[in-house]
N, C-alpha and C positions, 0 to 999 in steps of 0.2 A: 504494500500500500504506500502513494504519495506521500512523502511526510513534507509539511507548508514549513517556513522560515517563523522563527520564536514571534515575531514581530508581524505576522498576517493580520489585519483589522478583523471582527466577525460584526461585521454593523447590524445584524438581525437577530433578535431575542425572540423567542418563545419557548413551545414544547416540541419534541419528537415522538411518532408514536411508533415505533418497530410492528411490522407483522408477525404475526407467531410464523413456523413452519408449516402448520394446518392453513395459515389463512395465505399462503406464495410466500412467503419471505421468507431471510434468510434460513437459513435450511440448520444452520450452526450458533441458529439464535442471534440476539442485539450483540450490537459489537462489544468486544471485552476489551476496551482502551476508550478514555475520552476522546481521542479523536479518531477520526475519519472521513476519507475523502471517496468519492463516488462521482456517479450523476445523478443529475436529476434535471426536471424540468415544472416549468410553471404552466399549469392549464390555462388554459383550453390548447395549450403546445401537448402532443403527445413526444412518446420515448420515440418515435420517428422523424419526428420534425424540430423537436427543442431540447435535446438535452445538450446540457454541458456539465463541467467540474463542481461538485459542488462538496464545500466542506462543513461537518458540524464538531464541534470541541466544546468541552465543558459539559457532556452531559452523563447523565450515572451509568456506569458501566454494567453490561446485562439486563438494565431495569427495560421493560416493555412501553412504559411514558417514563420522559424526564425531560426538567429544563434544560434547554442547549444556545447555542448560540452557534449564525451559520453566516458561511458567505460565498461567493463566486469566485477562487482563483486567479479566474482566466478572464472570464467576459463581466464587460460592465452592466451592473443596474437600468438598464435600459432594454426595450423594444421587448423581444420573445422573453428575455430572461427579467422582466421588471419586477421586484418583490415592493410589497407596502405593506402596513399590518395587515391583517383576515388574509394575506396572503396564504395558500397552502401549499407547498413543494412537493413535490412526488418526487421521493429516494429513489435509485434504481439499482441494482444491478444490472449490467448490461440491458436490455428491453423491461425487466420484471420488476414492477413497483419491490421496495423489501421496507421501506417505512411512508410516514408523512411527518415533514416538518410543519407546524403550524406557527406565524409568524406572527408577534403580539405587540414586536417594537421596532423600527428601523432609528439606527443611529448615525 
């Protein structure tokens, strides 16, 4: 997995909801380290047309909700990938939703 530089901004606050195994998601369960980098994508964009890098840090390790904080990498806060709060991200591994981030604060 990516690892970001100590000093990456996360200007987005809320919760993460992990899928269990039963519901598609990870298969090996929430991640076991506060960070991690994947995709995801912002709806009405699906895993075909909007994903890109997306990273969340700060949140309980294993737990299925917890407060996180996230941000994009790569691409800027604008167009396909615009977050606001009530924004909701679709985690992905490659094509497969495996959580949702729920976003509460942009900073």
């Amino acid at each position: 997995m990516a690892k970001l530089p100590d000093d990456t901004p996360f200007p987005f606050r809320g919760r993460v909801v992990w899928l269990t195994a039963e519901q598609g998601g990870r298969k090996t369960g929430p991640p076991r380290a506060d960070d991690y980098v994947a995709n995801a994508y912002v709806p009405p964009q699906t895993a075909h047309s909007g994903l890109a890098s997306f990273a969340l840090h700060g949140f309980v390790p294993e737990a299925l909700v917890s407060p996180a904080a996230g941000c994009w990498p790569i691409v800027d806060n604008s167009g396909l990938y615009r977050i606001q709060e009530g924004t909701v991200v679709v985690i992905t591994e490659g094509p497969r939703p495996v959580g949702y981030f729920h976003v509460e604060e942009v900073h």
